[in-house]
MARMAR-275640 format. One line per field, with one value per residue (C-alpha): residue number from 1; residue in one letter; x, y, z. Coordinates in Angstrom, 2 decimals. Last residue first. Example, Ala and Ser with C-alpha at 12.3 -4.5 7.8 and 13.67 -1.06 7.14 Angstrom:
<rs>
k [2  1];
r [S  A];
px [13.67  12.30];
py [-1.06  -4.50];
pz [7.14  7.80];
</rs>
This chain:
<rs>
k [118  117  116  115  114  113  112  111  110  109  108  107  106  105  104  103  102  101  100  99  98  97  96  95  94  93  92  91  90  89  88  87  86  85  84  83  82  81  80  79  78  77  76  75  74  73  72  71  70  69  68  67  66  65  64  63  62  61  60  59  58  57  56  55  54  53  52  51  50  49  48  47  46  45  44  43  42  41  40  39  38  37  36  35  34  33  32  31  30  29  28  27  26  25  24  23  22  21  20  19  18  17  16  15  14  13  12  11  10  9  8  7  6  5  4  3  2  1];
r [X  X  X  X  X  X  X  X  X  X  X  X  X  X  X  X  X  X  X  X  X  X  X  X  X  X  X  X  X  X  X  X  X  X  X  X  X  X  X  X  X  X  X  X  X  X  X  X  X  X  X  X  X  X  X  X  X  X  X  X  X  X  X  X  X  X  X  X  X  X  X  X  X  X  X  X  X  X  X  X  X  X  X  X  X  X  X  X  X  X  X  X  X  X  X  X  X  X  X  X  X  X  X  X  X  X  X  X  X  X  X  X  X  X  X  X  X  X];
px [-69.07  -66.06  -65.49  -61.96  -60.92  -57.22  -56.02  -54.24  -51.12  -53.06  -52.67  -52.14  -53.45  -52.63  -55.69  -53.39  -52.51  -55.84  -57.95  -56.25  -57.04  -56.90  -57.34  -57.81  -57.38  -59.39  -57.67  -60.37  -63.53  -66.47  -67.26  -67.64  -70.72  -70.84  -74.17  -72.67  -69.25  -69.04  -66.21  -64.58  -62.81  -60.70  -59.07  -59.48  -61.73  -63.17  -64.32  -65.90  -68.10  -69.19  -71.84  -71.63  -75.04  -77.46  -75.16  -72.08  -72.59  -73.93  -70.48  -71.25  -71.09  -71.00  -70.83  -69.74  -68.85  -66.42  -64.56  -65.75  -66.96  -65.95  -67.11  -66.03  -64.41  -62.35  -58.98  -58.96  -59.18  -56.94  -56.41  -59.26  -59.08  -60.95  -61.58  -62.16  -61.97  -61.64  -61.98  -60.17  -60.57  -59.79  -55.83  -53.78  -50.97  -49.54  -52.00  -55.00  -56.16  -58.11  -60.47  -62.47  -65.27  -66.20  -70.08  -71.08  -73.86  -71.02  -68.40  -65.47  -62.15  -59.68  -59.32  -60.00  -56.93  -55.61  -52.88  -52.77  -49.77  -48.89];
py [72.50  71.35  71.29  71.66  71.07  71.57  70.48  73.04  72.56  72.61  76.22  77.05  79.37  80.70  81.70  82.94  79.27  78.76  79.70  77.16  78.02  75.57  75.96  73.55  74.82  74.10  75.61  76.60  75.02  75.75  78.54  75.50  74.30  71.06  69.66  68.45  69.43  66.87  69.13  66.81  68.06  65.12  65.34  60.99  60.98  64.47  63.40  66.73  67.85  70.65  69.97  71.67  72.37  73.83  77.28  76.98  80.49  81.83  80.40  78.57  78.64  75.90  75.52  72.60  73.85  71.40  72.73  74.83  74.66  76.63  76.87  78.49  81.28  83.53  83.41  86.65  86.28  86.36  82.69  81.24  80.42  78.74  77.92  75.47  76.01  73.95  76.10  75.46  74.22  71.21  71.22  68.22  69.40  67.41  66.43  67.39  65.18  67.40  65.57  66.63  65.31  65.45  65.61  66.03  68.87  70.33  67.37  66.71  66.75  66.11  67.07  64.21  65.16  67.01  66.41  69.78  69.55  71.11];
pz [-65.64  -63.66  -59.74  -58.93  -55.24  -54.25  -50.65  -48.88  -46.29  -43.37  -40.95  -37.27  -35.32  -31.79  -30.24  -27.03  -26.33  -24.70  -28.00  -29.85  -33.72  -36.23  -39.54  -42.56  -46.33  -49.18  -52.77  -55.28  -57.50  -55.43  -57.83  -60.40  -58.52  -55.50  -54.88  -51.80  -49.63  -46.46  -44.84  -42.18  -38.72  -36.88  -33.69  -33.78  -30.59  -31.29  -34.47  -35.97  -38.30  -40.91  -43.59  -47.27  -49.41  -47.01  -46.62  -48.58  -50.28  -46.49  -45.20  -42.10  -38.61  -36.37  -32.15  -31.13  -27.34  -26.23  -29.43  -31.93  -35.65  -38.95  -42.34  -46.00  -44.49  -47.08  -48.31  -50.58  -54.35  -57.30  -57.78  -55.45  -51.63  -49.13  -45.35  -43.21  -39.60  -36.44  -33.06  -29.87  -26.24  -25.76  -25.82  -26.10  -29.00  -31.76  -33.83  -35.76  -38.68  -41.23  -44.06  -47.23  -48.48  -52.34  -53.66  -57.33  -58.78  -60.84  -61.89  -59.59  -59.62  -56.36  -52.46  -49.76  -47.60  -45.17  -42.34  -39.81  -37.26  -34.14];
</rs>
């Protein structure tokens, strides 16, 4: 299984950036695509998450209104339209992907680094 991200880089508060995760490597439907977050100092923590045949979405309450969750299931793609972005935003994005019929096996992207400035 593999996770390819990109869109990461520097924005200014109140920009927009959109991140990208390209799943490969396994043919399973059935499975969750996550993004989630991480500071210096601070716990990874859920930014937004969405499931597959099902599409259901959660999201962050912080993100709430402001970020946007989607998937191409044609290209096993999961974007993270992130708008209105603030300097708490700024942090490491990772992809997840969890296959519930392997056991909900998980599997994690690299990290792509976001930095929103003030």
């Amino acid at each position: 299984v593999k996770l390819e991200e990109s869109g990461g880089g520097v924005v200014q508060a109140g920009g927009s950036l959109r991140l990208s995760c390209m799943a490969s490597g396994f043919s399973y439907t059935d499975l969750a695509l996550s993004w989630y977050r991480q500071s210096p100092g601070k716990e990874r923590e859920l930014v937004a998450s969405i499931t597959a045949p099902e599409e259901t979405i959660r999201y962050a309450d912080p993100v709430k209104g402001r970020f946007t969750i989607s998937r191409d299931k044609d290209k096993n793609t999961v974007y993270l339209q992130m708008n209105n972005l603030a300097p708490e935003g700024t942090a490491g994005y990772f992809c997840q992907l969890r296959l519930w019929s392997l056991g909900s096996s998980t599997f994690w992207g690299r990290g792509n680094q976001v930095t929103v400035s003030s």
